[in-house]
Structure formats: C-alpha cells, structure tokens
C-alpha positions as CSV (number, residue, x, y, z in Angstrom):
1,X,-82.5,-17.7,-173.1
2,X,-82.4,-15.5,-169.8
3,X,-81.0,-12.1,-170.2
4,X,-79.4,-9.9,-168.0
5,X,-78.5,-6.2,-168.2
6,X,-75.7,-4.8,-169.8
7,X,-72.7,-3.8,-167.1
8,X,-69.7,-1.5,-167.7
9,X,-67.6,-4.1,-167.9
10,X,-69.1,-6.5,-170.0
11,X,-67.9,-3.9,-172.8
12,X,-63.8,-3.5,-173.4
13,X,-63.3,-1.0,-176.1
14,X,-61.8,-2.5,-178.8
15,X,-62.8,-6.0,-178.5
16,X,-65.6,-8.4,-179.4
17,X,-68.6,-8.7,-177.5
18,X,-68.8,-12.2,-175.9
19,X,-72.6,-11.4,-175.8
20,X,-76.1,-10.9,-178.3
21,X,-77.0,-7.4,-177.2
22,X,-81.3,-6.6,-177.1
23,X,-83.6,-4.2,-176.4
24,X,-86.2,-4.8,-173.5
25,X,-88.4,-5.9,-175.7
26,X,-86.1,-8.9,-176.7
27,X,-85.0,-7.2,-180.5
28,X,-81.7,-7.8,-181.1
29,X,-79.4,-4.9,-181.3
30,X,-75.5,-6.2,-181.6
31,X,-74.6,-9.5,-182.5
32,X,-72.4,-11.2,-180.9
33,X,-68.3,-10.6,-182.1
34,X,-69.4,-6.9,-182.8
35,X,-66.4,-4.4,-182.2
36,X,-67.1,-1.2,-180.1
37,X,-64.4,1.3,-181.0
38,X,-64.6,4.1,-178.6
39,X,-66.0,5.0,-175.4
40,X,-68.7,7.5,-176.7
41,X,-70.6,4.1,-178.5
42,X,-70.2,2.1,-175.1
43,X,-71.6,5.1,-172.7
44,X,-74.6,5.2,-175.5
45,X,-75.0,1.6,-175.2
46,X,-75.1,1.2,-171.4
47,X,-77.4,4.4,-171.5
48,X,-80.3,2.7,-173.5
49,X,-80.0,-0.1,-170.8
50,X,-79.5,-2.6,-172.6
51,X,-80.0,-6.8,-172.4
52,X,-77.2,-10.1,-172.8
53,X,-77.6,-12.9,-173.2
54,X,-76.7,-14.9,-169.3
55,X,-74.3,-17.0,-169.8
56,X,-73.5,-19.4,-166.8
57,X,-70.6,-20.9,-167.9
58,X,-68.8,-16.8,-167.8
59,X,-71.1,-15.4,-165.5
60,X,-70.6,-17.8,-162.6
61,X,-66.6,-17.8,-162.9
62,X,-66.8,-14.4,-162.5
63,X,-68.8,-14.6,-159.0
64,X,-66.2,-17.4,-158.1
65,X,-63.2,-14.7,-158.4
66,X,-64.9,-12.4,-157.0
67,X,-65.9,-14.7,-154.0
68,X,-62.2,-15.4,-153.9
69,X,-60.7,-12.7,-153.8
70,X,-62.9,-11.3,-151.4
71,X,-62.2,-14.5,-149.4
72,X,-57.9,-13.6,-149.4
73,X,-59.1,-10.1,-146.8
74,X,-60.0,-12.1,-144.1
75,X,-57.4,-11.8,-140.9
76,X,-56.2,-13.2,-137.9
77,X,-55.1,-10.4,-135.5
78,X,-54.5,-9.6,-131.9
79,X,-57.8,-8.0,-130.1
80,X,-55.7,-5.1,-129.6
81,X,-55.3,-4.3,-133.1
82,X,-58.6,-4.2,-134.2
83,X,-60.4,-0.8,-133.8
84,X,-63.9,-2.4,-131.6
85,X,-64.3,0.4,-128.8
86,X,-66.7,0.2,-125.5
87,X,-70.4,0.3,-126.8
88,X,-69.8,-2.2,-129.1
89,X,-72.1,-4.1,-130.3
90,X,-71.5,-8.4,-129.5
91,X,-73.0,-11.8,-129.6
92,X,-72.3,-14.5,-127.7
93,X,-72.6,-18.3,-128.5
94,X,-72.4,-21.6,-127.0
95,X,-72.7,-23.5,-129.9
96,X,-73.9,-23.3,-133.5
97,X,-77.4,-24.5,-133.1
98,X,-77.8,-22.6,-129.5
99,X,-79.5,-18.8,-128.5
100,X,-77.1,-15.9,-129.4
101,X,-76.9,-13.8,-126.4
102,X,-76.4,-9.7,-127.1
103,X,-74.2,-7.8,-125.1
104,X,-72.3,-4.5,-125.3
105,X,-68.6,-4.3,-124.9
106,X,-67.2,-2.6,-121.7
107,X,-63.8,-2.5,-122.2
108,X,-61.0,-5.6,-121.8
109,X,-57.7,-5.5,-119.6
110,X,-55.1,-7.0,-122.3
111,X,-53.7,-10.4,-121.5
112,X,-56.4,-10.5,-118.5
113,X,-60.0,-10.1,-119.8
114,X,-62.5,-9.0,-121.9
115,X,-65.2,-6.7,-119.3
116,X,-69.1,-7.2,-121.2
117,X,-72.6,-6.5,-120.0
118,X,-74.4,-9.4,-118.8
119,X,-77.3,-10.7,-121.4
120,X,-80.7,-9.9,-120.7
121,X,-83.8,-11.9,-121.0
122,X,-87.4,-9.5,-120.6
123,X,-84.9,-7.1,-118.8
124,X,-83.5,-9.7,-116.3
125,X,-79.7,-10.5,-116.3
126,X,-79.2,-14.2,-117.5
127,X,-77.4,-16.2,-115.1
128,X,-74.2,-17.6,-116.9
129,X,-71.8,-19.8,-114.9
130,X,-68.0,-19.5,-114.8
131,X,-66.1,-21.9,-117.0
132,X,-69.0,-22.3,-119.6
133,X,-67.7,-21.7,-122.9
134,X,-68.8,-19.0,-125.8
135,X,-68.1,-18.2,-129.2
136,X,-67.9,-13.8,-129.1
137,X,-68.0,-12.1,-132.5
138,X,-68.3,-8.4,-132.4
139,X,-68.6,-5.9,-135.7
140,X,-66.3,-3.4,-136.5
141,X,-65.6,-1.5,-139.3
142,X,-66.0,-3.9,-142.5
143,X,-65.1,-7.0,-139.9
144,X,-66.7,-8.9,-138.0
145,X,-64.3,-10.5,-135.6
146,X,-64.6,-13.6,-133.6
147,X,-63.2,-15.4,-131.1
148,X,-63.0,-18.8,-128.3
149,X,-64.0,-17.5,-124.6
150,X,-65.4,-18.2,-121.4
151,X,-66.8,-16.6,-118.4
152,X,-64.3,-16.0,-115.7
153,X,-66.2,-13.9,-113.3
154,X,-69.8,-12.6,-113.0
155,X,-70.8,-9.6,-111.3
156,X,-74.1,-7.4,-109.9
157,X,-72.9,-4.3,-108.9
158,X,-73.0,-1.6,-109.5
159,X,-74.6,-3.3,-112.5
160,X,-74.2,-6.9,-114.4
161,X,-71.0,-7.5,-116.4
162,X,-69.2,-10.3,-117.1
163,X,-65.3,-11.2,-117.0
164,X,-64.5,-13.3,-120.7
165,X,-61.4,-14.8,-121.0
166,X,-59.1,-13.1,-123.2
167,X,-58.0,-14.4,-126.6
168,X,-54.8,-15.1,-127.6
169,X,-55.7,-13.7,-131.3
170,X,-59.2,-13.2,-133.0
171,X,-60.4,-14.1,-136.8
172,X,-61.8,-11.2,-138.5
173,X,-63.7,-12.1,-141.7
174,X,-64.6,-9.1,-143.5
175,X,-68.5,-8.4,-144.9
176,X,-69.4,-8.4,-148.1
177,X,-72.2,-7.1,-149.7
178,X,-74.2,-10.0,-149.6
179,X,-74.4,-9.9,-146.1
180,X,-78.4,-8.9,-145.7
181,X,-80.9,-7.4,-143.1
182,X,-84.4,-8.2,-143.1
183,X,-86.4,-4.8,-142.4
184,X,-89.9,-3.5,-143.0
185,X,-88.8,0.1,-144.5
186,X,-91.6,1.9,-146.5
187,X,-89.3,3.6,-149.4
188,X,-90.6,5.8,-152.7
189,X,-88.6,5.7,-155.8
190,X,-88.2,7.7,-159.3
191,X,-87.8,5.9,-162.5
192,X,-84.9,7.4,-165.1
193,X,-88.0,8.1,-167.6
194,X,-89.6,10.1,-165.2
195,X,-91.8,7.5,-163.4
196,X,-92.7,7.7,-160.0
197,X,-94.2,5.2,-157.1
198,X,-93.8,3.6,-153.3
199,X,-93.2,0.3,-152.0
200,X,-91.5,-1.5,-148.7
201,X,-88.6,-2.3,-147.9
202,X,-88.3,-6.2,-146.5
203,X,-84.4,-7.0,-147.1
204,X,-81.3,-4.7,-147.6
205,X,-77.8,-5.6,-148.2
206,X,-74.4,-3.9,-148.7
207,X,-75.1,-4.1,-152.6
208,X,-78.7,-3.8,-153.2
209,X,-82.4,-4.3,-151.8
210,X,-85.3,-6.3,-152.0
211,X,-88.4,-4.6,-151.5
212,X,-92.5,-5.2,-152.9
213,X,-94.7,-2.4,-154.8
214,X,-98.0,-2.3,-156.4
215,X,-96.1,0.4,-158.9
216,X,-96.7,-0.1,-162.5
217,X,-93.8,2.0,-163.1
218,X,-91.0,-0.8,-162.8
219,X,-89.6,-3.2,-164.9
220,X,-86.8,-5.7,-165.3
221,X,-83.8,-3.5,-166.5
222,X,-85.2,0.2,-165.1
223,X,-82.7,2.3,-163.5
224,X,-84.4,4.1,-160.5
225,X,-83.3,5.8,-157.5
226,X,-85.1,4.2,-154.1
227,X,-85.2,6.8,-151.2
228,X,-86.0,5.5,-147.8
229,X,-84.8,5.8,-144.1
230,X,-82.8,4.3,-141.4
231,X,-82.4,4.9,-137.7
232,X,-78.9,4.2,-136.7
233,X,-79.2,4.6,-132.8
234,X,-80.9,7.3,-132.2
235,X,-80.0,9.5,-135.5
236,X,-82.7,9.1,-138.5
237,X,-80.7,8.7,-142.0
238,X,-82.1,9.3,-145.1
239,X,-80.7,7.9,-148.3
240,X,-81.1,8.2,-151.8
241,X,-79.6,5.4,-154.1
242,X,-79.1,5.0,-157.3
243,X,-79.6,1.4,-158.9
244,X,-81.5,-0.8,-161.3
245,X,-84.1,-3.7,-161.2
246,X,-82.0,-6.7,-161.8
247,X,-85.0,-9.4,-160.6
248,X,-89.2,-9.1,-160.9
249,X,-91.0,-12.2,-159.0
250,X,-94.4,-13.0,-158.0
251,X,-95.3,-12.1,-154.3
252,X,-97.4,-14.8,-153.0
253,X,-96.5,-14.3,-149.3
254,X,-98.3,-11.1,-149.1
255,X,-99.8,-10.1,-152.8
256,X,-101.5,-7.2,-151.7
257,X,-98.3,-5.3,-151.5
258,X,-97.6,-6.1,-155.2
259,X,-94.7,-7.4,-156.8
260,X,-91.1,-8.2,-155.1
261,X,-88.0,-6.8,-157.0
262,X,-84.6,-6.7,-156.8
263,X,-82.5,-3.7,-156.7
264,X,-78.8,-3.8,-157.7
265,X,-77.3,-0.6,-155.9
266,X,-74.6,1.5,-158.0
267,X,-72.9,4.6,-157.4
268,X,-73.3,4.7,-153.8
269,X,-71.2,7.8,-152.6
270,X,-68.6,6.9,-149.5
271,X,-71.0,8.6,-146.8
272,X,-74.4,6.7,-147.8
273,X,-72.3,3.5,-148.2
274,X,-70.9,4.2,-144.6
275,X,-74.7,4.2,-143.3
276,X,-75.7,1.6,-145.4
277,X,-73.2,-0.7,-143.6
278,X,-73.6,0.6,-140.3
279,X,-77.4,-0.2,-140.2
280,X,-76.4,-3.9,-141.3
281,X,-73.8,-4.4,-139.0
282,X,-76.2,-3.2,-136.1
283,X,-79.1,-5.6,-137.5
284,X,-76.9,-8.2,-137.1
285,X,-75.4,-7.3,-134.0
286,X,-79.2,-7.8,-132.4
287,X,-79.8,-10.8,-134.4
288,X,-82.2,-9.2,-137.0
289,X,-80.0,-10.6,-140.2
C-alpha cells in the first residue's frame, strides 16, 4: 500500500482517523477509527512526521474540490479593470500550435488600442501584417489575462510598436500553484534532524519544487528547509522555505547529480510567496514554463 505523510488536516480532533497511521519505517502506530482528543496529541503526531495509508478513492476527491473551487476565481473583465501597467510582460499567439511572440506592454488608448513593442527575432523587429490575428495574454497579479486581437498599425520610429485592436472584455484565469518553471537553480538545504547537503534546482512551482541531489541526508517524509536564489529583473532574491519530501525517484536523465525529489512547500510567509510568484509569472511571460 503507498503511504503518504500525515497533513494537518487529515486529523479533526475528536473524530476517527479515516487512516492506519506508521512510522517511516512502515510500523504501525494508530489504527485506523482511533480518536484524537485534543490538539496537544495531534501537534505530537504531525511532529514525528508521520505516514497514511493513500487512499485514492478520498484523496483524489479532495484534488477535485480543490480543482474546483479554484476553477469558480476565474473572471471576465474589462482591460481597464485589471491592474497590467506599461512594462508588462505579454505573449502573443496566432494559433495554438504556432511561435509565441514576447512583447512588452506600452500602454492602450481605451476603446481604440492596445500600444505593444514589436517582437524581436536575434534583435530584429518581426514584420507582422495588419489584419493578422493573435491570441494576447499578459500576467498580472495572480492572473493571467487573455484576450482576441489583431494588428491595426505597425510602426519604426522612433522605435517598433504595434497598434492591437482593443478588446471588448478580457478572461482572466487565475494561477494556481501548479503552474511550474523549469530552472537550473543550485540550492542547499537543512534537514529538521540537523542534516545538511546541496542539490539543483530543475522545476519550481507556486507550491513546491523539484530539484536532484547526491545528499544522503533526504528521505521520503523529511521536513527540510531549501534555500536558493532568484533574479527577478535585475534584483537577486534569496529565499528560504520551509517544506517536506513528498516524492524520491530514480534520476536517469542525468544520474550524476543524484536523486530527483519532490518538495511540498509550507509556511511560505506573504513576501517570499510574493517572489516565488513573480519569478513564475516572468518565466512564463518569456516562454520558459
């Protein structure tokens, strides 16, 4: 039977565990129907880090509620209401299957136009004809918002910049954490049992990271705190964040770097998750998601 560790609210005080609760090394602890009557026994529990049983049948209608309510925050709203600002970060897309093209956000006239920088290809402005149609999405905030366009007007001076149509409203569909960015980050961690190693970085998300170590200090179920940096424009962030191995695999893409695992992040305070985000919404404003 696979296990999984033991969250906060698989425990309600006062009523039976759904769950048989082990140690790591697969001893049972509780049996299943066991009654925890006050919070002291359930913070001493968690604390030991503990192992359930996985139960699909629970587990996966859980992810479905969460998926849907997470689903009920996406908008529709004028362009106007939405907080994107010159600078701004946007794609541009013929079709689903086609080249995204990057391009920074000038400013829009309302009702008239939506002003952009003309895309680039090895520095040289990509000639775009008037009438051919895009798909725009640009990231703000916990949105990305998207919208129907095409090119009005191209100009070269003083610079290249394009004219969009403007939309009559935009869909804004917010991120969640699964939303990822694939990185090469080299990061160091400490173990809660005093443990200490290195590793790198290769994909970070909203809720958690994947990243590959030749550490013998990590195991399924270890609570850890990785430490690593990111560049947000020009400003160097570091971060120190608090979570737990959730997955161990094999790494046969690159085995000299050691093992892959999976980090659950928890805890985050407001201002690392603010970065966090940030960095993700600019990896996959340049296509690096």
């Amino acid at each position: 039977m696979a296990r999984v560790p033991v969250r906060p609210g698989d425990i309600v005080i006062g009523q039976p565990l759904k769950w048989d609760v082990y140690d790591l090394h697969g001893k049972m602890l509780l049996g299943r129907g066991i009654v925890l009557a006050s919070e002291q026994e359930k913070t001493d529990l968690l604390k030991r880090h503990r192992l359930r049983e996985l139960d699909l049948r629970l587990d996966v209608a859980s992810a479905a509620d969460e998926e849907a309510a997470e689903s009920k925050r996406d908008v529709r709203i004028l362009l106007d209401e939405t907080r994107i600002e010159p600078g701004d970060n946007m794609q541009i897309q013929s079709s689903l299957d086609s080249a995204r093209f990057a391009v920074k956000l000038i400013g829009y006239h309302k009702g008239k136009s939506v002003i952009v920088t003309n895309p680039l290809q090895d520095g040289t402005p990509i000639y775009l004809k008037e009438g051919q149609a895009f798909v725009a999405r640009i990231f703000s905030g916990r949105y990305v918002f998207a919208f129907p366009c095409s090119v009005l007007a191209s100009s070269v001076k003083p610079y290249s910049y394009l004219h969009l149509s403007y939309p009559a409203d935009v869909a804004g569909v917010n991120i969640r954490k699964d939303d990822r960015a694939r990185m090469r980050a080299i990061a160091a961690f400490d173990t809660d049992d005093g443990g200490r190693g290195a590793g790198v970085i290769v994909d970070l998300s909203g809720g958690g990271a994947f990243f590959l170590s030749k550490s013998t200090e990590i195991a399924m179920g270890r609570h850890l705190i990785l430490k690593f940096k990111l560049m947000i424009g020009p400003i160097e962030y570091v971060l120190e964040l608090p979570g737990l191995i959730r997955s161990v695999r094999p790494n046969d893409d690159e085995p000299h770097l050691g093992n892959g695992y999976g980090v659950q992040f928890s805890d985050v305070s407001a201002e690392d998750n603010l970065v966090l985000n940030t960095y993700i919404f600019q990896q996959m404003a340049h296509g690096q998601s």
